[in-house]
N, C-alpha and C positions, 0 to 999 in steps of 0.2 A: 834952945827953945824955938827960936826964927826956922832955924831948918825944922822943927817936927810940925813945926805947925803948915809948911809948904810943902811937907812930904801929904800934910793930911789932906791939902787942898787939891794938891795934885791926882792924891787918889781918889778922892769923891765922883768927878765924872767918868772915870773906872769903872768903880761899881758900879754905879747907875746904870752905865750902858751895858756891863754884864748882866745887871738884874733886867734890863726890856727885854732879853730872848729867853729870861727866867722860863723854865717848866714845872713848875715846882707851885700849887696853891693848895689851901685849907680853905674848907668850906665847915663851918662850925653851927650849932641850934637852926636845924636843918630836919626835916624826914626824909631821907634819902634812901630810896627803895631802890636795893641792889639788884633786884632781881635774877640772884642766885635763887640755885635749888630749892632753895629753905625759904626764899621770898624774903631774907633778911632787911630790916627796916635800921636806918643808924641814922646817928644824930651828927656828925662826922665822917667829912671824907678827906684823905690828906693824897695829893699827886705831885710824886716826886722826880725829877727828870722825864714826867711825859707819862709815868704810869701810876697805876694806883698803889697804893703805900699802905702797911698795915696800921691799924689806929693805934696812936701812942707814938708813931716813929718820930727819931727826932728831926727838929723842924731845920730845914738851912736858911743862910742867911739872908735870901732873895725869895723867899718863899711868902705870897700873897695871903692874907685872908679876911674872908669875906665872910660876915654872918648875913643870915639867911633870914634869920627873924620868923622862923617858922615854916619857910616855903618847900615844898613839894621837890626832891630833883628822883631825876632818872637815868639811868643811861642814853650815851648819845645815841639815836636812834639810827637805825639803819633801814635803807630804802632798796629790797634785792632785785629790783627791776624798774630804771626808769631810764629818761634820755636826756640827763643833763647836761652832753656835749652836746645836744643839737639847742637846749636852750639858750646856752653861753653863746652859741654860733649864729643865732635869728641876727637880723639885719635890724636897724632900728636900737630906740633903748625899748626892751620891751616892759611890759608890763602886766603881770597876773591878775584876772577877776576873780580867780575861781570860788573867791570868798562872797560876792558883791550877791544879793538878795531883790535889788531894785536896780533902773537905769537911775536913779537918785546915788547911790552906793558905785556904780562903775564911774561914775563922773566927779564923784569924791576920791576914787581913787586915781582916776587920770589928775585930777588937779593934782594931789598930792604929789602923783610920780612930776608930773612939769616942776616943781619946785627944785626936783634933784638933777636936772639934764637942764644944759644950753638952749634959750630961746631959737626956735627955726629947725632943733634938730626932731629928726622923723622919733615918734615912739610907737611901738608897734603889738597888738595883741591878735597872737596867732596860735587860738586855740585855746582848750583848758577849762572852757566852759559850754555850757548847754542853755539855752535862752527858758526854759525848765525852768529856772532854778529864778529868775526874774521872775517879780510880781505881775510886770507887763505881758509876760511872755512873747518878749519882742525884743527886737538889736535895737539900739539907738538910734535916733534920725540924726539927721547931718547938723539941724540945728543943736542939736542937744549934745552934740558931740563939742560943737561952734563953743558953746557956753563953755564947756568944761575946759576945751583947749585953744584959745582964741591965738596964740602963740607959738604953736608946733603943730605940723602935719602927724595927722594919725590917721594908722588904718586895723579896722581889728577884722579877723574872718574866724569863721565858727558859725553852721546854720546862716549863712554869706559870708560877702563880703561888704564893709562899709567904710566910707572914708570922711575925714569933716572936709570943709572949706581948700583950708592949704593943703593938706592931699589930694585933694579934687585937681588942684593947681599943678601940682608936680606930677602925678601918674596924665593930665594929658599932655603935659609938656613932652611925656615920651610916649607918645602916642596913643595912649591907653585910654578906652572909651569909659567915662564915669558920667551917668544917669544924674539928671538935677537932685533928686532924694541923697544922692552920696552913695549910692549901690555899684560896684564894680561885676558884675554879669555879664560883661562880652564872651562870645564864643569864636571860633578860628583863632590864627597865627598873630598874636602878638597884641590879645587879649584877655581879657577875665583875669584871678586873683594870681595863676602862672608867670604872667606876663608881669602884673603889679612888682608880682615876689623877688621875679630876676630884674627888676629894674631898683628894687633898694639891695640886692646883691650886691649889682655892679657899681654901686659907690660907696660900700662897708670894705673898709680897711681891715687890716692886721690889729691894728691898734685898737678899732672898734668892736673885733672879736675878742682880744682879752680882756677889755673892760666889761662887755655882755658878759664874759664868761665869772669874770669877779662879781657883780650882778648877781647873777645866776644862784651861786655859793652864798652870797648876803643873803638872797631870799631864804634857800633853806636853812639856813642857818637862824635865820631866827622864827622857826617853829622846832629845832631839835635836831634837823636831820645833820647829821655827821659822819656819815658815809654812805656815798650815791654807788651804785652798783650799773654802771651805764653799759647799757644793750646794744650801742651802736646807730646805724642811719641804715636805710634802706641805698642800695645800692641800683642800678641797671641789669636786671637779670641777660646772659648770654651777647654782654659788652665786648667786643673782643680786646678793647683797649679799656682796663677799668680803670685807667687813669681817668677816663673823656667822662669817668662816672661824675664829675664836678659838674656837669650842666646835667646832673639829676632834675625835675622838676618840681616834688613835692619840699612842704615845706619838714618831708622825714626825712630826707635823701640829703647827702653830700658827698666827696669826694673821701672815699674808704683809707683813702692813705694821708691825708692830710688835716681828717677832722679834729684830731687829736695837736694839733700844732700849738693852739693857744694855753691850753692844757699844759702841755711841756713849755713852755717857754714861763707860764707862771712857776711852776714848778720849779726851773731852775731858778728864778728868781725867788722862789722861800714864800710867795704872796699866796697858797694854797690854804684855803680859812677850812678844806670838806675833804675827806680821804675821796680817792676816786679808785675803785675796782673796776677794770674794763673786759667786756666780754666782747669779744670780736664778730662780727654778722659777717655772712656770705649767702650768698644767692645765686651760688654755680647753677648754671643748666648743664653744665658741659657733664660728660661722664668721669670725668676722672678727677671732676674740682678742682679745677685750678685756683682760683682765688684762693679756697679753704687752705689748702697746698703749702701755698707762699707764706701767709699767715704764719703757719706752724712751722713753715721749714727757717724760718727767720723771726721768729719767736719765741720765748720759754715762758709756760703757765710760772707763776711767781715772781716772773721778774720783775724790779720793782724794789722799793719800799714802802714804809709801813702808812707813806702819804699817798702814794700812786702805785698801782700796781698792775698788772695781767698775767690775768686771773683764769677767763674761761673762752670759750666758744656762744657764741649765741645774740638771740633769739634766730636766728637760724642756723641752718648749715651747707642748706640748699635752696634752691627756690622752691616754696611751698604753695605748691596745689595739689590738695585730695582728693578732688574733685573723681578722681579714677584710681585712686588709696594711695599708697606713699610714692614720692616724687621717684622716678624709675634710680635715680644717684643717692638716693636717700641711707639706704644703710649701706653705702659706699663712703658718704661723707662720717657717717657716725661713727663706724670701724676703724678710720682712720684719726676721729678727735680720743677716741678711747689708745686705741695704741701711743699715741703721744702724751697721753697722760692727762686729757687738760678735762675740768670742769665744764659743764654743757646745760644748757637750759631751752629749751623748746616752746615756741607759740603755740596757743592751740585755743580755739575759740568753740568747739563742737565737741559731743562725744565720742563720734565718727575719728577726729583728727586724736582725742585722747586713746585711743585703742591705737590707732594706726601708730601712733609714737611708741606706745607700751609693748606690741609686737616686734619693733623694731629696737627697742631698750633692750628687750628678750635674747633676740638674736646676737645683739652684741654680746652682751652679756655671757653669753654660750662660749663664746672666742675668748673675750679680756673683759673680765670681772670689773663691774663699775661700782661695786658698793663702796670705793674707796674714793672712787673720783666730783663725789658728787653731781650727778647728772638732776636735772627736776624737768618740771613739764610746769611752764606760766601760765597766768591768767586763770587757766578751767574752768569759766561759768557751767559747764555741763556734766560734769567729772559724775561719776558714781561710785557707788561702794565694790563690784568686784572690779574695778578698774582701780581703783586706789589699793585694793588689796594684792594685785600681780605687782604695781611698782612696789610695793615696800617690802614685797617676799626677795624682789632683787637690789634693794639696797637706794631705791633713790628717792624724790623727793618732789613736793608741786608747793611752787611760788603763787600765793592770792593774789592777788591785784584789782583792786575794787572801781576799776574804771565807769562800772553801770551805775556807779553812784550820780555821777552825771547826765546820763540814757536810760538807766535801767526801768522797766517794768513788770509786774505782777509775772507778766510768762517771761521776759529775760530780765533774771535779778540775781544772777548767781554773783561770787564762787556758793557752794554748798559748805561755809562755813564750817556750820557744828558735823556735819558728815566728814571732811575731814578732818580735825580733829580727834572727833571720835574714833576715828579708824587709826590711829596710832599713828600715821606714814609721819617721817619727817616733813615740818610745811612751817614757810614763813613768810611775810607780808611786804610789798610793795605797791609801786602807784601805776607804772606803765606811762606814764607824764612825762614828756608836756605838750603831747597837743592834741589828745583824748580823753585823758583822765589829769585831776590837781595832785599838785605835788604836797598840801598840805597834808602832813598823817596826820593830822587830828579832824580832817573830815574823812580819812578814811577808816579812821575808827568808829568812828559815829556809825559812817555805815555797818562797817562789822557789828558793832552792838545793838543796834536798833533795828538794821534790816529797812533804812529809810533812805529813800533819795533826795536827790539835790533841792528837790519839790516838797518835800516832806509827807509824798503817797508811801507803803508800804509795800514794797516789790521783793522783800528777801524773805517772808515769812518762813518761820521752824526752822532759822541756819544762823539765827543769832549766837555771838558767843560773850564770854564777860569782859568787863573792863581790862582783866589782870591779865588774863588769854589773850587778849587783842594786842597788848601792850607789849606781851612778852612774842610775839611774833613780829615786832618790830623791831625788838632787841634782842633778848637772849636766844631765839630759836633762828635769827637769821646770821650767824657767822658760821655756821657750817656748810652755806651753798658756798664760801670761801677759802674753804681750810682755813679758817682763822678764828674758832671757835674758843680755843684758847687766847683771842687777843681783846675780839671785840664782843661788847654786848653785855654784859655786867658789872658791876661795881666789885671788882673783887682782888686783892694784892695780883699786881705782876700785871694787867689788862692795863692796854692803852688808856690815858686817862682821857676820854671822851663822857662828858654830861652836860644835864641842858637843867636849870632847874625853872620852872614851870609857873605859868602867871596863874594858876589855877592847881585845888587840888582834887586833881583826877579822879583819885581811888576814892572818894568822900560824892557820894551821888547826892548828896544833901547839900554840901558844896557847889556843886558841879554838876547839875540836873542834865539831862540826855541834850537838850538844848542848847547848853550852852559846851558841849564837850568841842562842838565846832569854833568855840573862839579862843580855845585853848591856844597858846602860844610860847616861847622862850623868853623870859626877861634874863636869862644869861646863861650862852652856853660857850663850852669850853672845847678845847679839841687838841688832845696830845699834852693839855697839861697850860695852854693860851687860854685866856679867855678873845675867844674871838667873835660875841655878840654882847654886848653890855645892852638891856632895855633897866637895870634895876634903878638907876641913880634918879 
């Protein structure tokens, strides 16, 4: 009896610690909108080893569950265009407003963030919001900064730049001219927000990038998102060393071959909470691409797993100005991402630059057929109907990304929503975030459905589309710019087991008036089968 009963002891911390990498949970008295084909609604979702499981399956032994008591879930949502390794990589701990309504709300949210970061250390907001969207329609003054953060240096830029007190302290300590108000505005060598930028560069650790970048996945992670779709940094066009691309200046720009370091190093350490698909940017001037070149000749689309992977080419392939139509290496660089096989996705801000891309789709397409590779065209506030009709006679596809929800106006409020849509082409949703547009998708739903800005003026009139539309361009329409359309994106046996379920219900406007679709959030989402955001308890 002595021996079974120490065989039984012995095995209890066993199990245990085989059930904490458990992948395996029930979510039970739930409305869980699959959003499959059929729009399937269940009361039950069961995820077994990391995927979805057919209902009824039998349960294992380390298998979690959770009742829901009613709540709303969805697929984890997917973001086909943003730059979540350049947020993980900001110097500082940073910190997102993109939600904040007043400077009363920015300085609620700065208190907040000081509670989670060391006294003294810098926290930083760079970008993400439009002063628009403040009742003051004004940045904060230095005092108002003072109050909120009387114990850590802060500096936010977006429509300036501003610093409180003890940033004021530290940016002149290295020579950087700050104005009494707290306004950083120097011009020449080795001032204004450049100079500010590379001076909290040069004391951001290794260590203080993977913690930004864990950061980073916490934030989106608790509004849904579970798989970022990252477009890269802007590089130094016609660098002849792109290594020396590391003293880029803007706060888009990093060093093309090492941004991805903290990325991988979490990765192998297992702390990866948000899938990462990475599309690779280049900005050759040279004729014959060389960046592009290296990339692919020391690279394969797919490689990877089902946590991190590359995936595509893009938001460039060359350095883009249309200023005189397409870049003279332009369908030199495209001929060569098609011949390799890989997925491609394009910038384009005008209709001028959507034709020039579609003509150049064209051409390739004449050599090596891309209806298989998934090629799309981002952003398009300007797109129109026979330009969406040439790409989808050739097989590809245009990424929304509702960036002017923070800028836009009555004459620039696009994408054209309901025009694409209605034109059949394949098209799915992203943010272009983080430091133009928010990363939250529940304000950029909002936008989609209302046609409303960050101001709450009306700038996307007759391109609104519905809740279920919007929804599912965040999930089920977006795993095919992946080749992974079979993995991710619906609630259905065999798919990755990513969902988020939902502090609100959505599809219920009587619930969930247009208004408040903006404060929609995650009280718990899951990813591979973890629960890796708990707000339920």
């Amino acid at each position: 009896m002595r021996s079974l009963i120490l065989a039984a002891l012995l095995a209890a911390p066993v199990f245990a610690q085989d059930c904490a990498t458990s992948r395996d949970l029930r979510l039970t008295n739930g409305k869980i909108h699959t959003m499959d084909k059929k729009d399937t609604i269940l009361t039950e979702a069961i995820i077994q080893d990391g995927k979805f499981a057919p209902a009824g399956s039998k349960l294992g032994p380390c298998t979690k569950t959770i009742n829901l008591g009613g709540r709303t879930v969805v697929p984890g949502l997917i973001d086909n265009h943003n730059h979540i390794v350049l947020l993980g990589m900001r110097p500082g701990h940073d910190v997102r407003i993109e939600t904040a309504a007043s400077i009363a709300d920015v300085q609620a949210i700065l208190r907040a963030r000081a509670k989670t970061v060391p006294a003294g250390a810098f926290i930083t907001t760079l970008g993400d919001f439009n002063i628009k969207q403040f009742a003051e329609k004004r940045l904060p003054t230095i005092e108002e900064l003072d109050a909120a953060l009387p114990a850590n240096p802060y500096i936010m830029n977006g429509g300036g730049t501003v610093t409180n007190t003890l940033g004021k302290k530290f940016f002149e300590s290295k020579g950087i001219m700050v104005a009494a108000n707290g306004t950083i505005s120097g011009q020449g060598a080795g001032q204004g927000f450049t100079a500010a930028l590379h001076a909290l560069r040069d004391i951001q650790t290794f260590a203080d990038m993977k913690q930004g970048t864990i950061d980073a996945m916490q934030y989106l992670i608790s509004y849904g998102l579970t798989t970022n779709v990252d477009m890269g940094a802007f590089t130094i066009p016609g660098t002849p060393d792109m290594q020396s691309a590391a003293v880029a200046d803007g706060v888009e720009s990093l060093n093309p071959w090492t941004m991805f370091d903290a990325f991988n190093a979490l990765h192998r350490e297992g702390k990866m909470t948000t899938r990462l698909r990475i599309f690779y940017l280049s900005q050759d001037t040279a004729a014959d691409v060389p960046l592009l070149r290296e990339r692919m000749n020391n690279g394969f689309p797919g490689f990877g797993d089902d946590m991190m992977r590359n995936t595509g080419i893009g938001e460039f392939a060359a350095a883009w100005n249309t200023r005189n139509g397409a870049p003279p290496n332009y369908e030199t660089a495209l001929q060569l991402v098609a011949k390799h096989g890989w997925a491609f996705q394009q910038h384009t801000l005008s209709l001028n630059e959507d034709k020039i891309t579609t003509d150049t789709f064209e051409k390739v397409n004449a050599v090596t057929p891309i209806a298989d590779l998934r090629w799309s065209i981002g952003h398009v506030p300007k797109i129109d109907r026979p330009t969406l009709d040439r790409l989808k006679a050739i097989g590809a596809g245009v990424a929304v990304h509702g960036w002017l929800y923070l800028s836009g106006t009555p004459a620039n409020g696009g994408p054209p929503y309901r025009t694409i849509l209605d034109s059949g082409i394949h098209a799915g949703a992203g943010s272009d975030a983080a430091a133009v547009s928010v990363f939250d998708p529940w304000l950029q739903i909002y936008y989609m459905t209302t046609g409303k800005n960050a101001a709450g003026e009306m700038v996307n009139a007759g391109q609104q589309i519905t809740r279920q539309e919007a929804l599912r361009l965040y999930t089920a329409d977006n795993g095919w710019f992946l080749h992974e359309e079979d993995k991710l994106g619906t609630i259905e046996p065999g798919k990755l087991g990513d969902l988020v379920v939902l502090s609100g219900d959505y599809f219920d406007s009587k619930k969930v008036p247009d208004e408040d679709v903006k404060k929609i959030k995650s009280v718990l989402t899951a990813v591979d089968g973890k629960v890796v955001y708990d707000a339920m308890r």
